[in-house]
C-alpha positions as CSV (number, residue, x, y, z in Angstrom):
1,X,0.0,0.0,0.0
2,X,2.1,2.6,-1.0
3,X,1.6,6.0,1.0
4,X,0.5,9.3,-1.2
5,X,-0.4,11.5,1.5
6,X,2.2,12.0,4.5
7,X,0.4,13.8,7.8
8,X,2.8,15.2,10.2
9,X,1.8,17.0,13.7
10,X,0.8,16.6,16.8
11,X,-1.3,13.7,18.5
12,X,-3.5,14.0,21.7
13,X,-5.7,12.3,24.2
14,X,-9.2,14.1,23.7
15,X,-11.7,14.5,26.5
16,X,-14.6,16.0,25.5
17,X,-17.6,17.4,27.7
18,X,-21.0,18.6,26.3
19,X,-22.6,21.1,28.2
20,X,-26.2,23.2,28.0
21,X,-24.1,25.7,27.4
22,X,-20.5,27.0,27.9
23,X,-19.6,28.1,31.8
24,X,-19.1,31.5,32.4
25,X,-15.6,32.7,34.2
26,X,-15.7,31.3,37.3
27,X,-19.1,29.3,37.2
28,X,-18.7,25.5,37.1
29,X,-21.3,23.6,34.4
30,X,-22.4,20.4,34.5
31,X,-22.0,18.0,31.6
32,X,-24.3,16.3,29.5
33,X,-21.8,14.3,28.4
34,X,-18.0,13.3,28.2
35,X,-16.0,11.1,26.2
36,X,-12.1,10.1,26.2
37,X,-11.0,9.7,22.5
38,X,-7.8,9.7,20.0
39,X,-7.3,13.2,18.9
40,X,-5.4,15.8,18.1
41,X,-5.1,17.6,14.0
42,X,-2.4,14.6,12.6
43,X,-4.7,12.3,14.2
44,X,-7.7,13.8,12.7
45,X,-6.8,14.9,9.1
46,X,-4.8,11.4,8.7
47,X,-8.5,9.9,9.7
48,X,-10.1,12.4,7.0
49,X,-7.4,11.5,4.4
50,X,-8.2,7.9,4.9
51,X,-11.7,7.8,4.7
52,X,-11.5,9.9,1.6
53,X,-10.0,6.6,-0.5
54,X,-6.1,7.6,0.0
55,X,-3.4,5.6,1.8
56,X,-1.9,7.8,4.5
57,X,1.4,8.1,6.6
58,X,1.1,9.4,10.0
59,X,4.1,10.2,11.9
60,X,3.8,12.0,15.4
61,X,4.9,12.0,19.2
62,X,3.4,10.0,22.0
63,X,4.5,9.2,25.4
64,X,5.9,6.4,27.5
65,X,2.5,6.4,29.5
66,X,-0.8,4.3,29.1
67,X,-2.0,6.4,26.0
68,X,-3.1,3.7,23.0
69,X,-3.1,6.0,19.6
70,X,-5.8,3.3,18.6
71,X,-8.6,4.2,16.1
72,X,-7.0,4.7,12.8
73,X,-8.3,3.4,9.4
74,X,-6.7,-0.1,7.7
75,X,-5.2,2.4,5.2
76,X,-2.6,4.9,7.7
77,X,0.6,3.5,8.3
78,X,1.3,5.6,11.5
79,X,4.8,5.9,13.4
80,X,4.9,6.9,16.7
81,X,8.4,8.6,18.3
82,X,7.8,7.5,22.1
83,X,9.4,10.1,24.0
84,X,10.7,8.5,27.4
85,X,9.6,10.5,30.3
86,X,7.1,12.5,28.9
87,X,3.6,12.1,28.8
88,X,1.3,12.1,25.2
89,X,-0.7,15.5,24.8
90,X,-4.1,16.4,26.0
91,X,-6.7,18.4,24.3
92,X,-10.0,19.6,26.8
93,X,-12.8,20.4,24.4
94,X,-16.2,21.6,25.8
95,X,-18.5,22.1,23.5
96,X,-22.3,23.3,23.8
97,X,-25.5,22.1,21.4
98,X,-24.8,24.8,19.0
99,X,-21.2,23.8,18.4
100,X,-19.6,26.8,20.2
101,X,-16.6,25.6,21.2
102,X,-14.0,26.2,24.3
103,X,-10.6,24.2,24.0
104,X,-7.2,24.3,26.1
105,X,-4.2,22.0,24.9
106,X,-1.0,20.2,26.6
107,X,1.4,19.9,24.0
108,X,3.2,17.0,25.9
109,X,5.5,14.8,24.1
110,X,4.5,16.5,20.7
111,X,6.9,19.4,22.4
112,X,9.4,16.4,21.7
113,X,9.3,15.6,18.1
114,X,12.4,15.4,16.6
115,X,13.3,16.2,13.1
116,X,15.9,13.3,12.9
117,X,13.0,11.0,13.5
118,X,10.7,12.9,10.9
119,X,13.4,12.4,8.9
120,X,14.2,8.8,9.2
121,X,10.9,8.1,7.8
122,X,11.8,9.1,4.6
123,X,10.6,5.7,3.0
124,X,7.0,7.3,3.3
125,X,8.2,10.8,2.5
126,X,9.3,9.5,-0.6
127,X,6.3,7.4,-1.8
128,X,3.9,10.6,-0.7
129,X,3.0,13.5,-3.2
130,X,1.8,15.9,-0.9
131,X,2.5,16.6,3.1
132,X,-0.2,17.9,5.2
133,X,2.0,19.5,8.1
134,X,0.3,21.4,11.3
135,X,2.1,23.1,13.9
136,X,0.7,21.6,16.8
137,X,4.5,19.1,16.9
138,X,7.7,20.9,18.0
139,X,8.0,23.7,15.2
140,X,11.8,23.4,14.4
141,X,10.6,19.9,13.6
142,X,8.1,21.6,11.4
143,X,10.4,23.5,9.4
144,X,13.3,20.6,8.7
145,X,10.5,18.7,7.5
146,X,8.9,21.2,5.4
147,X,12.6,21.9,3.6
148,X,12.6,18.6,3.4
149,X,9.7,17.8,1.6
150,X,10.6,20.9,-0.8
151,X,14.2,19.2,-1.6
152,X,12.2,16.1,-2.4
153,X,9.2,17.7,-4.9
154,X,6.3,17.4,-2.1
155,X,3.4,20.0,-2.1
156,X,3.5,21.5,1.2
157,X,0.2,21.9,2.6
158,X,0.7,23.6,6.4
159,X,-2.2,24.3,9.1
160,X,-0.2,26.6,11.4
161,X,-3.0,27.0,14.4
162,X,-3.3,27.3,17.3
163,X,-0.4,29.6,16.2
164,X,2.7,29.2,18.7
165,X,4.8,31.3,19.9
166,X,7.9,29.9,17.8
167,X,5.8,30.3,14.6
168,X,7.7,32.2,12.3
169,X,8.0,33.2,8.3
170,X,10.6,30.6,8.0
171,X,7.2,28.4,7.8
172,X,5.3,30.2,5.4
173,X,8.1,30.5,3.0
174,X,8.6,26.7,3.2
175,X,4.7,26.4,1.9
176,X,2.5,25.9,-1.2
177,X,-0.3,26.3,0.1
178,X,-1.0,27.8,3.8
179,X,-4.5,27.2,5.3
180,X,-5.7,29.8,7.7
181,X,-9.7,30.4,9.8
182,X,-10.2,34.0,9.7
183,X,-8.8,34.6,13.5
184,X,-5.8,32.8,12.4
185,X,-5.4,35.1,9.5
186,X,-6.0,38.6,11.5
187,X,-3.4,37.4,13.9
188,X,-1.0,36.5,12.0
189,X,-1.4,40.2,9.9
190,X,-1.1,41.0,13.2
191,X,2.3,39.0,14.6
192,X,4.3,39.1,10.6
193,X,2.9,42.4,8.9
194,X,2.1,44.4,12.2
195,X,-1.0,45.3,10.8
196,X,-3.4,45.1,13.7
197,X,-6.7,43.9,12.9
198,X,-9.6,42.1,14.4
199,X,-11.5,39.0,12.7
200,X,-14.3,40.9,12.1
201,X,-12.4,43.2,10.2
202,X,-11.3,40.8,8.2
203,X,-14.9,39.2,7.5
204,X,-15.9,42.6,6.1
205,X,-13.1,43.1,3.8
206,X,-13.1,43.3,-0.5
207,X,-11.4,40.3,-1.8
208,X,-8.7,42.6,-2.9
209,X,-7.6,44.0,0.0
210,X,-7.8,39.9,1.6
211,X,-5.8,39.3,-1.4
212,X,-2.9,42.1,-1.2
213,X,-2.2,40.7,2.6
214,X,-2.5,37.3,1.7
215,X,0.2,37.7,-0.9
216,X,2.3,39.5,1.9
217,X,2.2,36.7,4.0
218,X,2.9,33.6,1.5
219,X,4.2,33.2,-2.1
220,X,2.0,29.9,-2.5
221,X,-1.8,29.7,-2.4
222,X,-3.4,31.2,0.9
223,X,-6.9,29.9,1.7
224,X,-8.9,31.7,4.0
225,X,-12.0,30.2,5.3
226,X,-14.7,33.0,6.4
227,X,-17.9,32.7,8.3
228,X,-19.6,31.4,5.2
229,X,-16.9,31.1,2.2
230,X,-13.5,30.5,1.9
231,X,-10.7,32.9,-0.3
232,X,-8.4,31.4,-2.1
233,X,-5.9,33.7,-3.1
234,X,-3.0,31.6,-5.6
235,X,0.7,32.5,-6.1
236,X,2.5,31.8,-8.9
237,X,1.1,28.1,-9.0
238,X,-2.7,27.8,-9.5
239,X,-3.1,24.2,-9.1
240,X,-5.4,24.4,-12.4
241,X,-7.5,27.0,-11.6
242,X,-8.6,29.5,-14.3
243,X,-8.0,32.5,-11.8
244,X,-5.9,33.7,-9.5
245,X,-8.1,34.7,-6.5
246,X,-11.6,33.9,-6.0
247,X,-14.1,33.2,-3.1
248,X,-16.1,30.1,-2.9
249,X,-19.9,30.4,-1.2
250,X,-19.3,27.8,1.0
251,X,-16.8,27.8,4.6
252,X,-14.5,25.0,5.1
253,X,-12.5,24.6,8.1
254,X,-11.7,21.9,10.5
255,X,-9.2,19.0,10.5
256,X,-11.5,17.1,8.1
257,X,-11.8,20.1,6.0
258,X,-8.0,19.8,5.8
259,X,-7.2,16.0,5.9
260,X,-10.3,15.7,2.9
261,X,-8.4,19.1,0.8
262,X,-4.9,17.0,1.0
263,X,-6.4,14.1,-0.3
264,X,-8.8,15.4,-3.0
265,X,-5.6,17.7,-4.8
266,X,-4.0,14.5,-5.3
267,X,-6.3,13.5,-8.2
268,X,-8.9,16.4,-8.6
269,X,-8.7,18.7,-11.6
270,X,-8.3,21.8,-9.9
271,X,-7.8,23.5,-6.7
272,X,-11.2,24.9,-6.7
273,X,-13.2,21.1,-7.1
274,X,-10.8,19.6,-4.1
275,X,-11.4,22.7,-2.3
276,X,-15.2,22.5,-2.9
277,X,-15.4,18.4,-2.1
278,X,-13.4,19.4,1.2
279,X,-16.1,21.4,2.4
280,X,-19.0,19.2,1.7
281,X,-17.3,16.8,3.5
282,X,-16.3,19.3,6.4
283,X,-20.2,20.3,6.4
């Protein structure tokens, strides 16, 4: 089963509570619900990949602790660094009925991945087409492997939120096409173009002016997913699309958003039809 689509990033332990509604700052609020599950975006966008017909690799950090990384489809071939000491990550989600959404994160061991291990799975690098990279793993890790995957021909697709503190243009130079929610993309106007803006601001914006920061940001293609479309603004590859920014009426966003985008541009026509079977399956 040869690999087309390799998935790097961070894993987590999820625990997940469903509330009535989210608490307010110092008022507990009892759960509907809870559930302990696999998680964390590698985790998730490898699952996505899968189910959308393509064999993925998976390569993340985990701890020595009790955590099983169990759950994956027949078609990810997943390789775990175990980082000695350390326990795996943790991810609190509370969520209410309308899908508003609260989360905290403990990177963990995905602090711990090491590029030399990324590295020694080139077997999988080199079978793969594309890498789907987020920024959740330890981010000089992030950017040997993205330089890496340039030497070797990849398309670099990287999901840089939450947005750490070590997240630098280093990244975004390294990357064909970056993939960004509307908060992501005001902040990082904010932290790489010191242009302070809020994500409303953004929301209410022409295409054009989107555009001119997007291109400021990232030579590749820069997608922007809004409260009800997503922007795609193209650099000097368009990935077959007849124009070089555009705005499709429908918002994609979401680890299955991404995981299904990585594996629908391995065979679709265009940007735009991967882009637009991403968020149906995101919806």
């Amino acid at each position: 089963m040869p690999v087309r689509l390799l998935v790097v990033g961070g894993y987590s332990e999820e625990e997940r509570w469903r509330t009535p509604r989210l608490p307010r700052p110092g008022e507990p609020a009892y759960a509907d619900d809870f559930e302990r599950r696999p998680g964390g975006k590698a985790f998730h966008q490898a699952v996505a990949a899968a189910r959308a017909g393509v064999a993925t690799g998976l390569v993340a950090a985990i701890g020595d602790d009790t955590i099983d990384p169990s759950g994956l489809p027949a078609n990810v071939i997943a390789r775990w660094q175990v980082v000695a000491g350390v326990r795996t990550g943790r991810t609190a989600l509370i969520v209410d009925p309308r899908g508003a959404l609260l989360s905290v994160l403990s990177s963990g061991a995905n602090e711990h991945l090491d590029a030399d291990f990324v590295a020694a799975q080139d077997d999988l690098m080199d079978e793969a087409r594309i890498l789907l990279i987020s920024t959740e793993a330890n981010i000089d890790a992030v950017a040997a492997t993205l330089e890496r995957a340039g030497e070797k021909r990849l398309l670099r697709i990287l999901d840089p939120g939450p947005l750490p503190a070590g997240l630098s243009v280093r990244e975004f130079a390294s990357t064909d096409v970056l993939l960004l929610d509307v908060h992501e993309f005001a902040r990082v106007c904010g932290r790489f173009l010191s242009i302070d803006i809020t994500a409303q601001a953004v929301t209410g914006m022409d295409d054009t002016t989107i555009n001119a920061l997007a291109r400021r940001l990232c030579a590749g293609t820069v997608v922007v997913s809004l409260d009800r479309s997503c922007l795609v603004s193209h650099g000097a590859d368009r990935h077959g699309d007849a124009a070089d920014l555009y705005r499709v009426p429908t918002c994609g966003s979401g680890d299955v958003f991404k995981g299904t985008l990585a594996a629908r541009l391995l065979d679709a026509r265009c940007f735009r039809d991967a882009l637009l079977a991403a968020c149906d399956a995101a919806g």
